[in-house]
mmCIF file of the C-alpha atoms, coordinates in Angstrom:
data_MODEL
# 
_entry.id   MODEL 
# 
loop_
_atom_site.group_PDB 
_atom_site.id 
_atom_site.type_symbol 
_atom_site.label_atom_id 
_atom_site.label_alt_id 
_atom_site.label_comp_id 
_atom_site.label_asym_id 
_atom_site.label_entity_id 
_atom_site.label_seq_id 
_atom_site.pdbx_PDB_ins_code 
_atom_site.Cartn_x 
_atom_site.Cartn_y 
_atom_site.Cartn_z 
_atom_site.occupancy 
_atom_site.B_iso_or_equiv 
_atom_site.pdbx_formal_charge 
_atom_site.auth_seq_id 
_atom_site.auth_comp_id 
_atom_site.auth_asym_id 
_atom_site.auth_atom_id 
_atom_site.pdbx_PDB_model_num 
ATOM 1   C CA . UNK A 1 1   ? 93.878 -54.971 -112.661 1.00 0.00 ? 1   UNK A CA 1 
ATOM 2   C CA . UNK A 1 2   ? 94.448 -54.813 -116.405 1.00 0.00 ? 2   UNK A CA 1 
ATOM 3   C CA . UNK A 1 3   ? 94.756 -59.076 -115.958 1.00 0.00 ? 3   UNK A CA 1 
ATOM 4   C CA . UNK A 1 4   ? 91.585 -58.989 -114.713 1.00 0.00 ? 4   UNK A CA 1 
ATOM 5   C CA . UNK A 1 5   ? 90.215 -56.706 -117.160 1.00 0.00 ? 5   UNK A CA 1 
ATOM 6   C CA . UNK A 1 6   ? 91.751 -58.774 -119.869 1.00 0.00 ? 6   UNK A CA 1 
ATOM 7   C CA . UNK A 1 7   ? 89.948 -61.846 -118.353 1.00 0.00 ? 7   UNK A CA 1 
ATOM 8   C CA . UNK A 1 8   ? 86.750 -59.510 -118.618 1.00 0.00 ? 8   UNK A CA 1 
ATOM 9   C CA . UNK A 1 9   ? 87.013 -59.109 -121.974 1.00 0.00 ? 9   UNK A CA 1 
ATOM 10  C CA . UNK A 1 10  ? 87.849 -62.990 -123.154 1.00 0.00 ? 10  UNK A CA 1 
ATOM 11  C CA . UNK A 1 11  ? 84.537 -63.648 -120.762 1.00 0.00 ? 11  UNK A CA 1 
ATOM 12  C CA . UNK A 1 12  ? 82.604 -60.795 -122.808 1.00 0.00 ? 12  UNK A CA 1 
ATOM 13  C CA . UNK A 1 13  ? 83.563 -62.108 -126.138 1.00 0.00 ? 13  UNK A CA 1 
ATOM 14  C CA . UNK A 1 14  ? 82.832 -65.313 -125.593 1.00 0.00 ? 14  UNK A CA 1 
ATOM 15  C CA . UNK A 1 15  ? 79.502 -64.510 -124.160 1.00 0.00 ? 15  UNK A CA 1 
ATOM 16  C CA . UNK A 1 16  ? 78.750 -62.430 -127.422 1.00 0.00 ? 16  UNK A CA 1 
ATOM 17  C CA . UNK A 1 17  ? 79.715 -65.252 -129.784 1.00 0.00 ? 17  UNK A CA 1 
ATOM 18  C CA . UNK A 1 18  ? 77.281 -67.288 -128.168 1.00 0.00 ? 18  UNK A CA 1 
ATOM 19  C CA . UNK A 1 19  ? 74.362 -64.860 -127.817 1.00 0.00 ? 19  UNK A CA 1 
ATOM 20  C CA . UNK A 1 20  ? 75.150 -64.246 -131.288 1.00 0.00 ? 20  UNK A CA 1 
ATOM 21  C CA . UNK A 1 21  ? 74.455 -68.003 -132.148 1.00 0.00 ? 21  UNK A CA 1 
ATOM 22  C CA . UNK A 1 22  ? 71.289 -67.855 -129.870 1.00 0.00 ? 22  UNK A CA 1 
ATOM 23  C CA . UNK A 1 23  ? 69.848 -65.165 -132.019 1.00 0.00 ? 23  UNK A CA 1 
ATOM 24  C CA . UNK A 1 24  ? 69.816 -68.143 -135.355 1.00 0.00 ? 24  UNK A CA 1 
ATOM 25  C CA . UNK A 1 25  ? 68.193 -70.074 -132.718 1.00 0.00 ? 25  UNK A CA 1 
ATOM 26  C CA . UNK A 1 26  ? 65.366 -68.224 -132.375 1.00 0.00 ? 26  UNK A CA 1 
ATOM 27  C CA . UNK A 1 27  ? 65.245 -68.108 -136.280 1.00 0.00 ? 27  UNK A CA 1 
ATOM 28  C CA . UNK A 1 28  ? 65.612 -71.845 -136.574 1.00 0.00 ? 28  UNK A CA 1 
ATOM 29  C CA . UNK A 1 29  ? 63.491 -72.076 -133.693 1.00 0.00 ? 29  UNK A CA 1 
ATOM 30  C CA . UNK A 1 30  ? 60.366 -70.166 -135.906 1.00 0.00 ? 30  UNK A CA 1 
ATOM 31  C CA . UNK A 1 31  ? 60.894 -72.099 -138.691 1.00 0.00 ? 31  UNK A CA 1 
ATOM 32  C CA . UNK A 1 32  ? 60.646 -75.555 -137.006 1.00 0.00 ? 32  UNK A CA 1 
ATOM 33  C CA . UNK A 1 33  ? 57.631 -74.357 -135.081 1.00 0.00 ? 33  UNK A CA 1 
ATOM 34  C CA . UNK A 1 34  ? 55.978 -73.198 -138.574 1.00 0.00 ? 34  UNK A CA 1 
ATOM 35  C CA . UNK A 1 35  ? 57.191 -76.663 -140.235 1.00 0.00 ? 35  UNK A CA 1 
ATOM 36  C CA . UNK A 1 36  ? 55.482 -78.458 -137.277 1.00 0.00 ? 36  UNK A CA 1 
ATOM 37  C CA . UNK A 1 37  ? 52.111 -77.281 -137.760 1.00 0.00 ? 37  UNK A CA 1 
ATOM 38  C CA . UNK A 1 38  ? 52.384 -77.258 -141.507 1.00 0.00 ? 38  UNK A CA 1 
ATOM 39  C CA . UNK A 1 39  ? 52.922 -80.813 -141.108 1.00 0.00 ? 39  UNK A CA 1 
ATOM 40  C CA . UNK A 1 40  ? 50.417 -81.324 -138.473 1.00 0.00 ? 40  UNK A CA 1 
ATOM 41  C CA . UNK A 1 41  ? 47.784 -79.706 -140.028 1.00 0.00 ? 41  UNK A CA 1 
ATOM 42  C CA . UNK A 1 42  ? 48.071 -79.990 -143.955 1.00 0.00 ? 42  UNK A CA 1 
ATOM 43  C CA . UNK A 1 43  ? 49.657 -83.982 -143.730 1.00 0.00 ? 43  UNK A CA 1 
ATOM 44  C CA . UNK A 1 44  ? 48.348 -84.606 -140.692 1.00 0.00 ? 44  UNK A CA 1 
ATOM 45  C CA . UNK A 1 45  ? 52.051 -85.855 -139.190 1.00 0.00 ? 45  UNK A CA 1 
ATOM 46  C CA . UNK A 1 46  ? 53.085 -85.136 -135.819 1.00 0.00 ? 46  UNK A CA 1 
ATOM 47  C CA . UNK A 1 47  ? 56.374 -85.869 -134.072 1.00 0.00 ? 47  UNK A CA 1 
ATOM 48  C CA . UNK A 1 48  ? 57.442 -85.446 -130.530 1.00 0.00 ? 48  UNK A CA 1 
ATOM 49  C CA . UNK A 1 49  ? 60.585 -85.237 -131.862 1.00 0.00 ? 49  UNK A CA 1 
ATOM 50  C CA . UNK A 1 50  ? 59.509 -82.133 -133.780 1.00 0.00 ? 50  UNK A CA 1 
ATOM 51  C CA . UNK A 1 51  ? 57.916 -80.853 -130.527 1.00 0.00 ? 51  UNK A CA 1 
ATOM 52  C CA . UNK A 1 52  ? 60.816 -81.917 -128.068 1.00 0.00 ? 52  UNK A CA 1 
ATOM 53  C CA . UNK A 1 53  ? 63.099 -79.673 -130.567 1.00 0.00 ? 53  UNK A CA 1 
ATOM 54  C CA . UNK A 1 54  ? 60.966 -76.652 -130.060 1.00 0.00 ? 54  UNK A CA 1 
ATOM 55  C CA . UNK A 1 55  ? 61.299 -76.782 -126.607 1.00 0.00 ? 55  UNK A CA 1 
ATOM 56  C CA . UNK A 1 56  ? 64.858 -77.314 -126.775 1.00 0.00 ? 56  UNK A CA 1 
ATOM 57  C CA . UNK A 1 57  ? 65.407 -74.835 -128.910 1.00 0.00 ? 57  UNK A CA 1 
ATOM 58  C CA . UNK A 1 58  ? 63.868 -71.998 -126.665 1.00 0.00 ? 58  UNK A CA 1 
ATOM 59  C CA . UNK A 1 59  ? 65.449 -73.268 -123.853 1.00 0.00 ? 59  UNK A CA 1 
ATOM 60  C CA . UNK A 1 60  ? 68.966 -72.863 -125.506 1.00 0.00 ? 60  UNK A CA 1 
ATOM 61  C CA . UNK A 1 61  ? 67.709 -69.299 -126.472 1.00 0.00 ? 61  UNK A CA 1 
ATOM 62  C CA . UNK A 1 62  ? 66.692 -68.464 -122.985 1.00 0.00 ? 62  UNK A CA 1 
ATOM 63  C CA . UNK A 1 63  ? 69.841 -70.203 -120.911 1.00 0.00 ? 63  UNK A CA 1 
ATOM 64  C CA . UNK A 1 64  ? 72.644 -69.224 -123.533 1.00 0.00 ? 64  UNK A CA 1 
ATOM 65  C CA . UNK A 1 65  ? 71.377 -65.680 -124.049 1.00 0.00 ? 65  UNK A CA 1 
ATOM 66  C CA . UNK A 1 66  ? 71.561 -64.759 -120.157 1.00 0.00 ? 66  UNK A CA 1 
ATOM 67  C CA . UNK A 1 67  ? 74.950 -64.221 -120.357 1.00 0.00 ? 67  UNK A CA 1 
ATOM 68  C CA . UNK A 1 68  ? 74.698 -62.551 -123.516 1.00 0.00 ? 68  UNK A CA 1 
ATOM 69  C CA . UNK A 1 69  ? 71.502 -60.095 -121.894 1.00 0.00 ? 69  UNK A CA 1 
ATOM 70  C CA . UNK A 1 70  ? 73.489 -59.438 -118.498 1.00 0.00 ? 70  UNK A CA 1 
ATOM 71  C CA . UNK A 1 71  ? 76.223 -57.841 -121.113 1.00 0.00 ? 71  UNK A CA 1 
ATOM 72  C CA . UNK A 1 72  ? 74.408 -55.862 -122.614 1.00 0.00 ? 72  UNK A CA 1 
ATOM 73  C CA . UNK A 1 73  ? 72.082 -54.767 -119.650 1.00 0.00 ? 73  UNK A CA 1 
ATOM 74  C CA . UNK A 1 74  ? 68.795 -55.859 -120.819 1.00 0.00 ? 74  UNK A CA 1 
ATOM 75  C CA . UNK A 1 75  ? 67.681 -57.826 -117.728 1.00 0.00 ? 75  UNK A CA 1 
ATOM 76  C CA . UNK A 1 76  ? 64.536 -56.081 -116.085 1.00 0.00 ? 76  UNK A CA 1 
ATOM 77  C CA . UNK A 1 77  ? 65.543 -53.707 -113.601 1.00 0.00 ? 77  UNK A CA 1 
ATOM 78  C CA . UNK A 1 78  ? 62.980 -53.087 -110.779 1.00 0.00 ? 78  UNK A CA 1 
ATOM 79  C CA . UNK A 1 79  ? 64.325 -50.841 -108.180 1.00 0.00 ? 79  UNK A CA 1 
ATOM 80  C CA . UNK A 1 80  ? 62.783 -46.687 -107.798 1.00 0.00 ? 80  UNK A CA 1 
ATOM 81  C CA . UNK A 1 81  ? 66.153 -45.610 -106.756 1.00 0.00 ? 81  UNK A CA 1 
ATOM 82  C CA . UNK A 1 82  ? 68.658 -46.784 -108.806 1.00 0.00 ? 82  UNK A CA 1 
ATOM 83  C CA . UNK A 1 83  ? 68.327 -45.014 -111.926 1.00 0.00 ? 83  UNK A CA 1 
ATOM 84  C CA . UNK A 1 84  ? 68.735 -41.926 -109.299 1.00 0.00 ? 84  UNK A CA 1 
ATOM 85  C CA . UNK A 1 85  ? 72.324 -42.864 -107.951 1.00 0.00 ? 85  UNK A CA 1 
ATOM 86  C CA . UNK A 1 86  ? 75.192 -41.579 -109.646 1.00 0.00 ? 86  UNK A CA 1 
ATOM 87  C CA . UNK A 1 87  ? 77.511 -43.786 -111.852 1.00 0.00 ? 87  UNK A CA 1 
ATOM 88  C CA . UNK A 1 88  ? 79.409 -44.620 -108.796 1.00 0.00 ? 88  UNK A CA 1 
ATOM 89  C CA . UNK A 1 89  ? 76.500 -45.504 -106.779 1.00 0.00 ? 89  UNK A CA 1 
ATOM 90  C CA . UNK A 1 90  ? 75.381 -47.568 -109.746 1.00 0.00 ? 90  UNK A CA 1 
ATOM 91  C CA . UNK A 1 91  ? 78.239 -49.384 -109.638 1.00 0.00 ? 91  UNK A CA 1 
ATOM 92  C CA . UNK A 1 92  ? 78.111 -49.848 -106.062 1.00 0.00 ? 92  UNK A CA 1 
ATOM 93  C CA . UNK A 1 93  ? 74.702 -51.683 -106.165 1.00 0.00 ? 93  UNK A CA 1 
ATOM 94  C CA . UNK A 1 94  ? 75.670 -53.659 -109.139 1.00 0.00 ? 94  UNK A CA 1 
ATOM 95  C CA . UNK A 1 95  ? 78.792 -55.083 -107.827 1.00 0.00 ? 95  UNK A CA 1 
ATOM 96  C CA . UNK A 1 96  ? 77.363 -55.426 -104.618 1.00 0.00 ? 96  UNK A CA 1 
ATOM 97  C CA . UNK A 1 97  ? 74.338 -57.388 -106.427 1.00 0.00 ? 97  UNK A CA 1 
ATOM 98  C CA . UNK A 1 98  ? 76.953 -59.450 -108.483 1.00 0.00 ? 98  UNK A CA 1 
ATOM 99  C CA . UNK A 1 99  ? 78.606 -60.342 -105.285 1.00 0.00 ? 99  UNK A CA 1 
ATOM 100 C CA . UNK A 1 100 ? 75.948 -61.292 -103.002 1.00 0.00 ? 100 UNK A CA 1 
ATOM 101 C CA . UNK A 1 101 ? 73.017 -62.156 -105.271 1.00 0.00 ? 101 UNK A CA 1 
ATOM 102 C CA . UNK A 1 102 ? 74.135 -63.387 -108.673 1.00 0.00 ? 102 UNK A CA 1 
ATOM 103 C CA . UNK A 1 103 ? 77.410 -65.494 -107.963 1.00 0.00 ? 103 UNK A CA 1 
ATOM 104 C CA . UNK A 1 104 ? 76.024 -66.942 -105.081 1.00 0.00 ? 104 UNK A CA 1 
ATOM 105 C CA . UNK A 1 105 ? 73.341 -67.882 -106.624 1.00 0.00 ? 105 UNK A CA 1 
ATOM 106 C CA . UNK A 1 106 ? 74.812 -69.016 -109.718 1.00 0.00 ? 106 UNK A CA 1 
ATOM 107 C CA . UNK A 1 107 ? 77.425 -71.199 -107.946 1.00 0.00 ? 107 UNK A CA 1 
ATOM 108 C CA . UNK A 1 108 ? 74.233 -73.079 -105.790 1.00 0.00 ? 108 UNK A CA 1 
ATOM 109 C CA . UNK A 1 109 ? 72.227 -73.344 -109.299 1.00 0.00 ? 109 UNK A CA 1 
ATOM 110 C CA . UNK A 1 110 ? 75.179 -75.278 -110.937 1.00 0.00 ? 110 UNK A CA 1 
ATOM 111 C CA . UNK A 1 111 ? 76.588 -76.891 -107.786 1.00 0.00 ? 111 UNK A CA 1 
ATOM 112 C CA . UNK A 1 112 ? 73.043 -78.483 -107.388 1.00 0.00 ? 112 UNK A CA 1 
ATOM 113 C CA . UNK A 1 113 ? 72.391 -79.522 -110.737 1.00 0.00 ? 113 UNK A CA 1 
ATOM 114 C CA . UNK A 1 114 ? 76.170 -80.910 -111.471 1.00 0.00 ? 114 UNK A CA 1 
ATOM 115 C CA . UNK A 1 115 ? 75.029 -84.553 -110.183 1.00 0.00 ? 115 UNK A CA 1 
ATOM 116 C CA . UNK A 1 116 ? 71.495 -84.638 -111.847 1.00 0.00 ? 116 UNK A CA 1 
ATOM 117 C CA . UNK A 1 117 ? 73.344 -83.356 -115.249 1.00 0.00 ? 117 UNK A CA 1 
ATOM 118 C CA . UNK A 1 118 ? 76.252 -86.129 -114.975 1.00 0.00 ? 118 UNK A CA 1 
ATOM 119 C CA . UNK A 1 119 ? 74.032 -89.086 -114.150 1.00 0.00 ? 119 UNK A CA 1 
ATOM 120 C CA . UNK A 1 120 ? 71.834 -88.117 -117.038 1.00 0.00 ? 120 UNK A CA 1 
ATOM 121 C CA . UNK A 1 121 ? 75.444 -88.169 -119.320 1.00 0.00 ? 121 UNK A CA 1 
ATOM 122 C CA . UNK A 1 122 ? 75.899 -91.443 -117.481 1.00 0.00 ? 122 UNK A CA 1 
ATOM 123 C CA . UNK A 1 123 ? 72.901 -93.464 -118.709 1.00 0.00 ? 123 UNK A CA 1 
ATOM 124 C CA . UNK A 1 124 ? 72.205 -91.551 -121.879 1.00 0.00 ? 124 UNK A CA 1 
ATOM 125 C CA . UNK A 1 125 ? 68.736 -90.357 -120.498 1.00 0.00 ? 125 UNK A CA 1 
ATOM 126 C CA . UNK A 1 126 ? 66.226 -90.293 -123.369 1.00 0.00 ? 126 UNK A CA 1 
ATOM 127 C CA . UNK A 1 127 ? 62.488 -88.600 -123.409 1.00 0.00 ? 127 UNK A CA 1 
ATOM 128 C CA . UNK A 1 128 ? 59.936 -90.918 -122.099 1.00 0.00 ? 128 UNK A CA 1 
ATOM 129 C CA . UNK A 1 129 ? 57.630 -90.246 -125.561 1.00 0.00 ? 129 UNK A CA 1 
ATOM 130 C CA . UNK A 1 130 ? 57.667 -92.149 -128.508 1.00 0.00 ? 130 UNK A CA 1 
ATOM 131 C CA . UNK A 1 131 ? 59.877 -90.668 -130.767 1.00 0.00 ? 131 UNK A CA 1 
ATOM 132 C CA . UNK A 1 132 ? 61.459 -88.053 -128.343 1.00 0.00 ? 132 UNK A CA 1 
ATOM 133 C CA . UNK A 1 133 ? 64.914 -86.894 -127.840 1.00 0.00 ? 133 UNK A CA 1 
ATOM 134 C CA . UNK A 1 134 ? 67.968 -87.383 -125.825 1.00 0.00 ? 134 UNK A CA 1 
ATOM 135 C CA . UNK A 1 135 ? 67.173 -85.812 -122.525 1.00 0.00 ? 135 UNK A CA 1 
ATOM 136 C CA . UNK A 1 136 ? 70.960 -85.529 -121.340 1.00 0.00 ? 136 UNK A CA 1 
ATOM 137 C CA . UNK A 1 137 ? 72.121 -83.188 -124.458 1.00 0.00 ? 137 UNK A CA 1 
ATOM 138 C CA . UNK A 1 138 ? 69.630 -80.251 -122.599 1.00 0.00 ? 138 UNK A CA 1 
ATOM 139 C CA . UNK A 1 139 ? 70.661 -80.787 -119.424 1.00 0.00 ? 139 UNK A CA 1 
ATOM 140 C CA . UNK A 1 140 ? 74.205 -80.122 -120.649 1.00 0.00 ? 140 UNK A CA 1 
ATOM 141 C CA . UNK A 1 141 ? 73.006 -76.877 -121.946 1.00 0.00 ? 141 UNK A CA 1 
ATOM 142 C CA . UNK A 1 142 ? 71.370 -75.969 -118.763 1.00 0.00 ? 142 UNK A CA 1 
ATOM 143 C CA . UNK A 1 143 ? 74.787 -76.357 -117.074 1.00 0.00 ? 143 UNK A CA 1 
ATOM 144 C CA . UNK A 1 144 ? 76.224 -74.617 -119.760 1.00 0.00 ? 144 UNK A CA 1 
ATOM 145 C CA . UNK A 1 145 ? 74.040 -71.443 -119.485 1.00 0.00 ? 145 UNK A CA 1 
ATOM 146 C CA . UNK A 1 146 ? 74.402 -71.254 -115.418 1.00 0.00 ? 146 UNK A CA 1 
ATOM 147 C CA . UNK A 1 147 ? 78.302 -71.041 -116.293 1.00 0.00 ? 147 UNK A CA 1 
ATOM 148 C CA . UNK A 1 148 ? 77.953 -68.244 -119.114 1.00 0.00 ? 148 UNK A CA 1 
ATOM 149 C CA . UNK A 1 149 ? 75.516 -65.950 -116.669 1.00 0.00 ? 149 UNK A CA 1 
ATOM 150 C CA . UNK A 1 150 ? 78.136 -67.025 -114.282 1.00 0.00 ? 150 UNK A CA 1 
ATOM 151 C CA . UNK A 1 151 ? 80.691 -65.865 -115.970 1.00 0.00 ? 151 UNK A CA 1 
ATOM 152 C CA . UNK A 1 152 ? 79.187 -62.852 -116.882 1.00 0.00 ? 152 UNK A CA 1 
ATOM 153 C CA . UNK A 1 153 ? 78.730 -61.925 -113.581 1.00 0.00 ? 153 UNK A CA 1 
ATOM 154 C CA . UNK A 1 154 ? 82.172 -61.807 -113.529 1.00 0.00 ? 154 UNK A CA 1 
ATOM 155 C CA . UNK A 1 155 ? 83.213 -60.071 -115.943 1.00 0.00 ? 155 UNK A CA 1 
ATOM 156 C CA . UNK A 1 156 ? 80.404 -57.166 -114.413 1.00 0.00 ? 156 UNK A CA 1 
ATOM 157 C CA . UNK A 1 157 ? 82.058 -57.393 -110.745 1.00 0.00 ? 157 UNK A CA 1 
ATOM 158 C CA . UNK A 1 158 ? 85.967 -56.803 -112.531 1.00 0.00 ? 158 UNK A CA 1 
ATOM 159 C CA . UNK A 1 159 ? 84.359 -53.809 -114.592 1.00 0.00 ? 159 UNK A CA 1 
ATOM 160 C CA . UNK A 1 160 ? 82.443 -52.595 -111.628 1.00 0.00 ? 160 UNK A CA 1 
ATOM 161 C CA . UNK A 1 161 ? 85.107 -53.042 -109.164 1.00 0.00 ? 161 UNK A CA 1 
ATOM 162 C CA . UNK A 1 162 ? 87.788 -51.121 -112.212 1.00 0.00 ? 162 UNK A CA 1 
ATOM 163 C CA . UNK A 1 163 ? 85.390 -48.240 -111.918 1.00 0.00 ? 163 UNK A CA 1 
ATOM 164 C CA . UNK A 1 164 ? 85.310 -47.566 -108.800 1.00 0.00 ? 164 UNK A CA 1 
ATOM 165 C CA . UNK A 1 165 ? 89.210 -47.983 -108.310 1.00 0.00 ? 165 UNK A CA 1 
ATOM 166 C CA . UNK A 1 166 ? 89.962 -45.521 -111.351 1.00 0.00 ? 166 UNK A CA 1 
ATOM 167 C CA . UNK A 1 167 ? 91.291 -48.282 -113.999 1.00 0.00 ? 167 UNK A CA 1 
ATOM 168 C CA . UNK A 1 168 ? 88.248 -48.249 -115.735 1.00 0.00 ? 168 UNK A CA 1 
ATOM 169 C CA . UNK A 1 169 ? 86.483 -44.914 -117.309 1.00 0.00 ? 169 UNK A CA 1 
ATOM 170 C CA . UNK A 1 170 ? 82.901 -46.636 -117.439 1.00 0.00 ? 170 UNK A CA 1 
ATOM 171 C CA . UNK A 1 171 ? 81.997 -49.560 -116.116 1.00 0.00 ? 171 UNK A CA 1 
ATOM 172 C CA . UNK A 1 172 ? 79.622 -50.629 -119.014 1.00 0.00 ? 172 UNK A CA 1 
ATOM 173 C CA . UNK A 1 173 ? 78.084 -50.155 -122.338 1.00 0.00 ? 173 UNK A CA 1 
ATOM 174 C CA . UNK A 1 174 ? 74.664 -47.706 -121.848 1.00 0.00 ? 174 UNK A CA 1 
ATOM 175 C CA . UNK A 1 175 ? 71.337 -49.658 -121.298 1.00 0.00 ? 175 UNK A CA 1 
ATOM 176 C CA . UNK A 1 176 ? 69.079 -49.411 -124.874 1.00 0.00 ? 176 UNK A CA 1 
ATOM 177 C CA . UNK A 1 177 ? 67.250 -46.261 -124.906 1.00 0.00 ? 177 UNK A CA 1 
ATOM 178 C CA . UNK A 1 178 ? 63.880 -47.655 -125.188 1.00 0.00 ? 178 UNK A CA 1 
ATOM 179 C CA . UNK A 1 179 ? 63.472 -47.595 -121.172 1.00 0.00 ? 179 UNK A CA 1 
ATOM 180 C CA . UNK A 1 180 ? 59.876 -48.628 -119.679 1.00 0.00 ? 180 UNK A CA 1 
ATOM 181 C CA . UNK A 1 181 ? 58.936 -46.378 -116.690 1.00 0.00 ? 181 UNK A CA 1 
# 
């Protein structure tokens, strides 16, 4: 268990280097935004280039920060009993949810999308708009964020399952206080 654990933990910090990162992004991401319509509207220049990078941008912040939010337990949770179950219970319906919802799903997600992501490496895919980017660079990323949640979901189904076996004292870090009911 204390392998797996270890594993957990490489998994973890990897996931919070790159959620890390993603937070710039969303920095970089204002400031292109606000350079775009500055330009727009003051020199009356446009790109799609400028455009395509905004989108990129929050879809790097979105896919690469999944991982990063399943760590730290900031996905929405929607469910009227489990925030009445005990830790174990908790745990129970997490790893359970991991297992059978999240993996599964995960696996499909990048399974599917493996061939579509490839041929677009293949043949360079570009935007279809005058002056746009590379298509294939985002697709990449895609990929790359299915793996991190993936991962992730790991890393929550070895703490979960060290909980409930008695190697592990907690199986996570506490939500954030700041709880909508």
């Amino acid at each position: 268990m204390q392998t797996l654990l270890r594993l957990a933990q490489l998994i973890e910090a990897l996931n919070e280097r790159v959620g890390q990162f993603t937070l710039w992004l969303v920095l970089l991401s204002v400031l292109v935004s606000a350079g775009n319509a500055t330009m727009r509207y003051l020199f009356r220049y446009s790109s799609n280039a400028y455009l395509e990078l905004q989108w990129y941008m929050f879809a790097l912040i979105f896919l690469w920060a999944a991982g990063y939010t399943l760590k730290h337990q900031g996905h929405v949770r929607v469910d009227v009993f489990y925030g009445r179950l005990s830790k174990r219970g908790q745990a129970w319906v997490d790893l359970l949810g991991t297992l059978f919802f999240l993996l599964p799903f995960t696996a499909l997600v990048i399974w599917l999308s493996w061939p579509l992501v490839t041929e677009s490496i293949r043949v360079r895919e570009m935007s279809p708009d005058a002056g746009g980017l590379p298509r294939w660079p985002i697709k990449l990323a895609f990929l790359v964020g299915m793996v991190l949640l993936a991962l992730q979901g790991i890393s929550e189904f070895i703490k979960r399952l060290a909980f409930l076996t008695g190697h592990l004292e907690a199986p996570t870090e506490e939500a954030p206080s700041e709880e909508v009911v």
